[in-house]
PAZAPA-4460 file (N, C-alpha, C; in steps of 0.05 Angstrom, whole numbers, plus 32768, in hexadecimal, padded with zeros to 4 digits):
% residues 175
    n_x    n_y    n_z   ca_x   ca_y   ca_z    c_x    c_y    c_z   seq   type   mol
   7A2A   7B83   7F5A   7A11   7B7D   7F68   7A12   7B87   7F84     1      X     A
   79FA   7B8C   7F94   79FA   7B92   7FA7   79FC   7B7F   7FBA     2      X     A
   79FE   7B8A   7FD4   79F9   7B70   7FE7   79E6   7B6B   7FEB     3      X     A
   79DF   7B4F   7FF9   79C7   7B3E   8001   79C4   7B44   801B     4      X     A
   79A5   7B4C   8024   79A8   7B4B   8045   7998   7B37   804E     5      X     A
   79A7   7B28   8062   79A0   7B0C   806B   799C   7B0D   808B     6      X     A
   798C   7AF4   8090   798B   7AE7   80A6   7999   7ADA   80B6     7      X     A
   79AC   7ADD   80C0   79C4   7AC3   80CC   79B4   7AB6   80DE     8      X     A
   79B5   7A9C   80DC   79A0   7A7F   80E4   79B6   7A76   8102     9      X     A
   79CF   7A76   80EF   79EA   7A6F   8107   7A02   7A7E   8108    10      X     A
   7A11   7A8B   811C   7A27   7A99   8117   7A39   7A9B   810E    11      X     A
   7A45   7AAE   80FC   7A50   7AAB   80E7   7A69   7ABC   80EE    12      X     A
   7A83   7AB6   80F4   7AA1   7AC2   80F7   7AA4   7AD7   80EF    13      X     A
   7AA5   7AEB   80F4   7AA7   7B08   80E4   7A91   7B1C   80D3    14      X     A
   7A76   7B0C   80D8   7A64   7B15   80C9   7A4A   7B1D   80DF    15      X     A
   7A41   7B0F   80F4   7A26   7B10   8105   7A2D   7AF1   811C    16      X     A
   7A13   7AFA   8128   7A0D   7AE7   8137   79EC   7ADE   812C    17      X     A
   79E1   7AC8   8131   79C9   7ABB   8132   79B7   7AD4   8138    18      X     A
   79A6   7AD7   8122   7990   7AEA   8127   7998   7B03   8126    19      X     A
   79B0   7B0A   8115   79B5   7B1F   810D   79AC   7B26   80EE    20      X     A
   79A8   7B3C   80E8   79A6   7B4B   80CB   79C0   7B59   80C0    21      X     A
   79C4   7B4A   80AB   79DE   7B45   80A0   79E2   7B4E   8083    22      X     A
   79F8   7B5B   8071   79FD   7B61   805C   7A0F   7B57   8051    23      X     A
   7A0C   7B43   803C   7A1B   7B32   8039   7A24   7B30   8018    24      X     A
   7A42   7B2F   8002   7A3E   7B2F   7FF0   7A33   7B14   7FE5    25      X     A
   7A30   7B22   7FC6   7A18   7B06   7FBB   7A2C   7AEB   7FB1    26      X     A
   7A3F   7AED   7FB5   7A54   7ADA   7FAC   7A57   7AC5   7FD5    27      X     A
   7A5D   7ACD   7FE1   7A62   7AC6   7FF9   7A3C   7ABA   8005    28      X     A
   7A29   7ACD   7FFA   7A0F   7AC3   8007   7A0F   7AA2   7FF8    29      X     A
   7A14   7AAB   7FD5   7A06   7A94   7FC6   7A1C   7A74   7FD2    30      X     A
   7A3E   7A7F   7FDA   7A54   7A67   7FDB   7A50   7A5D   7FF0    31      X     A
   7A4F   7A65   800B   7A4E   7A60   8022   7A33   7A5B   8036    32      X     A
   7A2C   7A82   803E   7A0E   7A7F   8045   79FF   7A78   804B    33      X     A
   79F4   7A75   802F   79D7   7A67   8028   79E2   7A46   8028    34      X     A
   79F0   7A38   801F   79F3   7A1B   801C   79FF   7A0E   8030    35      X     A
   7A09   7A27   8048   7A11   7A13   805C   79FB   7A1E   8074    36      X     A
   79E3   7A25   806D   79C9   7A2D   807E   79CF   7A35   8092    37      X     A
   79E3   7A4F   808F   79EE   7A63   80A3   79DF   7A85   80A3    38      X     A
   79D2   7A81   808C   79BC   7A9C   8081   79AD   7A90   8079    39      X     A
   7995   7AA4   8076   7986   7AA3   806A   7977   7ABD   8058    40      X     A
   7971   7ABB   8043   7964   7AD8   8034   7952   7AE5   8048    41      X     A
   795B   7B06   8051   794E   7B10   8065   7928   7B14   8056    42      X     A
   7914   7AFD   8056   78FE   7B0C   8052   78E2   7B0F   8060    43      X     A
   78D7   7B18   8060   78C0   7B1B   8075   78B8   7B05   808B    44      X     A
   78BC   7AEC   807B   78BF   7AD3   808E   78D0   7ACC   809B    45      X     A
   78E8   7AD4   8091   78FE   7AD0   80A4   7903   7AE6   80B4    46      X     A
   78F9   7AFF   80B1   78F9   7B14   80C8   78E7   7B0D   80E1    47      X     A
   78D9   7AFB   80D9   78CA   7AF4   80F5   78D8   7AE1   8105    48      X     A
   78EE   7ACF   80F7   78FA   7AC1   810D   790C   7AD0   8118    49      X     A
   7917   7AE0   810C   7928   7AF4   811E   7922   7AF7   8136    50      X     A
   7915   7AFA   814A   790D   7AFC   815F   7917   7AE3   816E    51      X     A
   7905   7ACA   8166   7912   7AB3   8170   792E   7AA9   816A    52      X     A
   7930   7AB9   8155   7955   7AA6   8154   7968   7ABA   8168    53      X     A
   795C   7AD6   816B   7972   7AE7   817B   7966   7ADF   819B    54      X     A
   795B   7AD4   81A6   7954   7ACC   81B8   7968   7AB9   81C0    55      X     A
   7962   7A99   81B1   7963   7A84   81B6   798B   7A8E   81B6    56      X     A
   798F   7AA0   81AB   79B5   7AAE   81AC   79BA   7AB6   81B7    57      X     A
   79AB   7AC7   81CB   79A9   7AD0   81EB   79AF   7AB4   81F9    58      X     A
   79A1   7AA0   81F8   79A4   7A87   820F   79BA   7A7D   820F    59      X     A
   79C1   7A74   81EA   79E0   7A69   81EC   79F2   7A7C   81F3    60      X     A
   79F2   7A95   81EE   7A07   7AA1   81FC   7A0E   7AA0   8211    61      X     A
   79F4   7AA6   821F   79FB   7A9B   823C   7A05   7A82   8243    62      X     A
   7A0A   7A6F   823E   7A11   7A50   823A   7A2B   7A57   8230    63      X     A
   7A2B   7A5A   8221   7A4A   7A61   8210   7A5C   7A6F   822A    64      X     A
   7A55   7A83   8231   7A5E   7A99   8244   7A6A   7A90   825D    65      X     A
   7A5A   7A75   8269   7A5B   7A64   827E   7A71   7A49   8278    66      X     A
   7A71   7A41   825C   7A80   7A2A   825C   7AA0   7A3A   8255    67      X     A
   7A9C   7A48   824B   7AB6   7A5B   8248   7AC6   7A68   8256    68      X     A
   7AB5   7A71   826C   7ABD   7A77   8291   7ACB   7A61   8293    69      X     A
   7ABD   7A41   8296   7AC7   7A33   82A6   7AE0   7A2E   8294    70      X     A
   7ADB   7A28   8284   7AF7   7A23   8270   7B0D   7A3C   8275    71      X     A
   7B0D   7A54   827C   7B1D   7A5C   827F   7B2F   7A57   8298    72      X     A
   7B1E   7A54   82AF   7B24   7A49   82C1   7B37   7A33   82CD    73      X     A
   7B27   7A22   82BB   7B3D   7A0A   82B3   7B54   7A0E   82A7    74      X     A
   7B5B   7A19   8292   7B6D   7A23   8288   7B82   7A37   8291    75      X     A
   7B7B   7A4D   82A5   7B88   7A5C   82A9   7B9B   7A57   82BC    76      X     A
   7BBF   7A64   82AE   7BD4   7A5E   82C4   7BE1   7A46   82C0    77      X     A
   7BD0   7A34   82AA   7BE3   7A14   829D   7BF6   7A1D   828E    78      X     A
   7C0F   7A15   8289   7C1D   7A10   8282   7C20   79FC   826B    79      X     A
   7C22   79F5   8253   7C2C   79DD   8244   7C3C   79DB   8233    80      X     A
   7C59   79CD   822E   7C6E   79C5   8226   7C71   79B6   8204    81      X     A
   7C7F   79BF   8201   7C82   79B1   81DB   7CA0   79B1   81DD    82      X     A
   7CAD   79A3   81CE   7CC8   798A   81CD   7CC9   7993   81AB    83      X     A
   7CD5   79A3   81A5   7CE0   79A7   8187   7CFD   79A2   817B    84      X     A
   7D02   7997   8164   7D17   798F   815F   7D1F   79B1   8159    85      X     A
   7D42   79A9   8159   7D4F   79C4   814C   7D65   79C2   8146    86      X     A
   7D74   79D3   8134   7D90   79CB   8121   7DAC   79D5   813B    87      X     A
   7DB7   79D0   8133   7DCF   79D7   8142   7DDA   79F8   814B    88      X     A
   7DC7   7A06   8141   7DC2   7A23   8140   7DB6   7A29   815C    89      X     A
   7D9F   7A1A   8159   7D87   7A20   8173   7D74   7A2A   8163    90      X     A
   7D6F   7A28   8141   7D53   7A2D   8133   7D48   7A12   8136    91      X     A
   7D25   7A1F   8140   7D18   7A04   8139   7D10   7A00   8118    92      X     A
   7D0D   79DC   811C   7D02   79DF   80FB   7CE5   79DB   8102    93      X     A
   7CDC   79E4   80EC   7CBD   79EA   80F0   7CBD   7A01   8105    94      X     A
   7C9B   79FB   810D   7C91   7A12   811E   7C79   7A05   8136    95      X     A
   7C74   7A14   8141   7C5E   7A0F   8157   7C46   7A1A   814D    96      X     A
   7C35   7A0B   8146   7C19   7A1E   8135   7C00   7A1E   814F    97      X     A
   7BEA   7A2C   813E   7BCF   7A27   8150   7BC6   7A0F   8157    98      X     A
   7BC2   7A03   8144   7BC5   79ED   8142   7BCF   79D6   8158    99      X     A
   7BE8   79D6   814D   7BF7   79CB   8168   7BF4   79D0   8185   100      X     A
   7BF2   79EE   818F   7BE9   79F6   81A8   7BD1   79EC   81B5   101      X     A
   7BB8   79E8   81A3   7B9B   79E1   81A7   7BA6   79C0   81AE   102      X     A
   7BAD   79B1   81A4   7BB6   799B   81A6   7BC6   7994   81C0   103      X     A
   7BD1   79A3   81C8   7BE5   79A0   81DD   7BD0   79A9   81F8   104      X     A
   7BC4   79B4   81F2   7BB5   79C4   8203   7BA4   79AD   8212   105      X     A
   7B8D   79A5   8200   7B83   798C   8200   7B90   7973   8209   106      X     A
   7BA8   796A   81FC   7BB5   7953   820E   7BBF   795F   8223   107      X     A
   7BC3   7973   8230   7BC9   7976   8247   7BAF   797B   8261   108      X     A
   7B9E   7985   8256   7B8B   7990   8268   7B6B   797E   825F   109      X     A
   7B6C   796D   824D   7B4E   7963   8242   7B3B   7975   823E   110      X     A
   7B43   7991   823B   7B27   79AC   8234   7B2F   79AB   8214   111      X     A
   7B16   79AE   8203   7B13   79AE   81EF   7B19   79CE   81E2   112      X     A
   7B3C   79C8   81D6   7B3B   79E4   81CE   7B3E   79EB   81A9   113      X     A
   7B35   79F7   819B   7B35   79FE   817C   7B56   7A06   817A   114      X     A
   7B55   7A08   8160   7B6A   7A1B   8159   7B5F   7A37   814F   115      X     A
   7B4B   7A36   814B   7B42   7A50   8149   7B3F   7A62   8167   116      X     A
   7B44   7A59   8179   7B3A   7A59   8195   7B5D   7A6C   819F   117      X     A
   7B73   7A5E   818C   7B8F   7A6A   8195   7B93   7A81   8185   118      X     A
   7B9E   7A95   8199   7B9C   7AB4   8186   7BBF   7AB5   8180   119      X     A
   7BC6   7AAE   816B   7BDD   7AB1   8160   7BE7   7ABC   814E   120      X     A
   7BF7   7ACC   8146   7BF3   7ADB   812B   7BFD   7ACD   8112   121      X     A
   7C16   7AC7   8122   7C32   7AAE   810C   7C36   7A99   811E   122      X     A
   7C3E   7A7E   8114   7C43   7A69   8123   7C61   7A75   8131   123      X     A
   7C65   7A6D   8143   7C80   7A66   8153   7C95   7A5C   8151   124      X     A
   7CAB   7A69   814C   7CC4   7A64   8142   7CDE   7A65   814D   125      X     A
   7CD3   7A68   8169   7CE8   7A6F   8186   7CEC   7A61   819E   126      X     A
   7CF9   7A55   81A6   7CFE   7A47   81B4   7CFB   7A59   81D1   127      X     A
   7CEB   7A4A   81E3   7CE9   7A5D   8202   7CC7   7A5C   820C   128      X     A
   7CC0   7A6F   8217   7CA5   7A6E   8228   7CA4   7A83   8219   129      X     A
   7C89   7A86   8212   7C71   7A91   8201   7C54   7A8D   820C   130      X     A
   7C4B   7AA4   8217   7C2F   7AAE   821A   7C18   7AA9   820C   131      X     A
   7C00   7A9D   8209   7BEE   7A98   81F0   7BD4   7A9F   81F2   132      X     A
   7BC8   7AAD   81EE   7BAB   7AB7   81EE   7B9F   7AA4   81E0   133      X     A
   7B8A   7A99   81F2   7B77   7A8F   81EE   7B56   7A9D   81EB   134      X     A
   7B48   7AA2   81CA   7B35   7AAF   81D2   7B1D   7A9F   81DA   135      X     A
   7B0D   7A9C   81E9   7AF9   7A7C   81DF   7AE1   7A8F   81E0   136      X     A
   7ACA   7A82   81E4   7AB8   7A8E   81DF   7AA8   7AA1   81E9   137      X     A
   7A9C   7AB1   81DD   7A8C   7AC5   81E4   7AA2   7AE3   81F9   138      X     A
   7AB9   7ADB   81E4   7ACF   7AF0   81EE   7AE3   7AF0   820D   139      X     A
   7AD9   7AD3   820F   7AF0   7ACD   8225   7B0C   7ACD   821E   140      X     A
   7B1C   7ADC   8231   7B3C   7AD1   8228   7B47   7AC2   8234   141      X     A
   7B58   7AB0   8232   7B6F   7A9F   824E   7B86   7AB2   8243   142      X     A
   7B9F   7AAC   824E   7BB7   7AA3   824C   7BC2   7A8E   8254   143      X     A
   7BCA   7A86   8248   7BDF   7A68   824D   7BF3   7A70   8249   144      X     A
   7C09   7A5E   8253   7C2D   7A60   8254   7C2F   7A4A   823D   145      X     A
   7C3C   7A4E   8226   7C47   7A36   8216   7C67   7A36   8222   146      X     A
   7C79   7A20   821B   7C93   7A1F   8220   7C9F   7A0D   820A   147      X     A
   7CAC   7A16   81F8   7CBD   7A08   81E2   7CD7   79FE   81E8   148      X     A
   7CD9   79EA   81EC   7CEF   79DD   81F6   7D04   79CF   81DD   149      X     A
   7D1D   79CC   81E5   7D30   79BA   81C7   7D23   79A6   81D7   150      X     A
   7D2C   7993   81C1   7D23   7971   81C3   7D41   7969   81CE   151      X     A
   7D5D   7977   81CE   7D75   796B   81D2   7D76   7983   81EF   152      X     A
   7D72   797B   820A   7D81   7987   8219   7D9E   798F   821A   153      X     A
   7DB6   7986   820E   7DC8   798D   821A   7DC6   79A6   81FC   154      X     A
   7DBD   79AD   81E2   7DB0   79C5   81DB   7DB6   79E2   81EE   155      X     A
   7DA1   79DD   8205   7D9E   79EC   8218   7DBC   79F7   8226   156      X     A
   7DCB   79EE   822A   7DE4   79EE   8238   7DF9   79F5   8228   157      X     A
   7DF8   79F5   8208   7E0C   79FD   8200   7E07   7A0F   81EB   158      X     A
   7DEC   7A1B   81EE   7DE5   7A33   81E2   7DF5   7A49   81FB   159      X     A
   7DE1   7A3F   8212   7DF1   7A50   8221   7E0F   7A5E   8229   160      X     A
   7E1B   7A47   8219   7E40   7A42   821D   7E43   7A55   8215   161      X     A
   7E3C   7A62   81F3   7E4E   7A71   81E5   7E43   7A8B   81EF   162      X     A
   7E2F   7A9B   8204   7E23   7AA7   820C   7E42   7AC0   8212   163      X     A
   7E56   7AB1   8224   7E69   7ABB   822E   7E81   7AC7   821C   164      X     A
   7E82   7ABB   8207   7E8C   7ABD   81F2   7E98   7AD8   81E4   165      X     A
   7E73   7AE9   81E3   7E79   7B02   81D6   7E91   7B18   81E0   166      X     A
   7E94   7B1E   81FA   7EA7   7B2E   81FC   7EC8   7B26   81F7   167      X     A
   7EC8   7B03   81F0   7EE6   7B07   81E5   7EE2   7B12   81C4   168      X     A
   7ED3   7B11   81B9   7ECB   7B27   81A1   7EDC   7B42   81A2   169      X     A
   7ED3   7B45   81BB   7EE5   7B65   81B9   7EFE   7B64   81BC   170      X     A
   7F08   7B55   81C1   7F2A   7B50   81C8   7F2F   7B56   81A5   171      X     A
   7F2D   7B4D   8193   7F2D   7B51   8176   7F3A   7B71   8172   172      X     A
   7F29   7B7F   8177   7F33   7BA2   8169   7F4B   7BAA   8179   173      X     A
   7F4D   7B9D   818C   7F68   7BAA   8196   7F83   7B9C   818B   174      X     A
   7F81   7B88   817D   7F9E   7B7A   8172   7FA1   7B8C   8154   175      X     A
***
């Protein structure tokens, strides 16, 4: 089947913005789309709202554009800390997800942040400071500092110990 060309009513992740003309397959128009009144069938009546819906998407953008400024603002240059357990290795168990970051973010700063909002590719599996793009809206970026810390300080101190270690390694090939 072909595609459907539609009306987007509200913006849709990867597909349009509000008051865009859209090509959409007929499996995705009939599942999503249409029943979560995010399109609409592009037809002569709905081409006339086009005008007013790409308008009234002009305003919020600008709105969007402004609360997103300030939010970056606020955001930019924080720092926030996570406490992870880890084996006697220095692997953590588990990971640091989007998820988690958006959360930490929030109890540290009270700005309302998504996890869709944290640009991560794989959760976090490293102990140390880590950089995090933040995209929020209407194409703003932050960066934030994360910092993954052990939950056992003295961890810290005796990872470092065996640091010194490696060059009696070499004493080895000469006996």
């Amino acid at each position: 089947m072909a595609n459907q060309q539609l009306l987007l009513i509200q913006d849709v992740e990867g597909l349009g913005r509000s008051g865009d003309i859209v090509h959409a397959r007929p499996g995705y128009v009939r599942n999503f789309l249409l029943p979560g009144k995010y399109a609409v069938i592009a037809s002569k009546h709905a081409l006339r709202m086009q005008a007013r819906l790409q308008e009234e998407r002009r305003k919020q953008a600008v709105l969007d554009k402004q609360e997103a400024d300030a939010m970056a603002a606020a955001l930019t240059g924080i720092t926030v800390s996570t406490i992870v357990k880890v084996d006697h290795e220095g692997h953590m168990y588990g990971s640091v997800s989007a998820h988690d970051i958006a959360d930490l973010i929030q109890a540290s700063t009270k700005q309302h942040v998504e996890k869709k909002n944290v640009v991560l590719p794989q959760a976090l599996k490293q102990l140390g400071t880590h950089e995090i793009r933040l995209k929020l809206k209407e194409g703003v970026v932050v960066t934030i500092t994360l910092d993954i810390v052990p939950e056992d300080p003295k961890f810290i101190v005796a990872k470092a110990a065996p640091a010194p270690e490696a060059p009696a390694a070499t004493e080895t090939p000469e006996a």
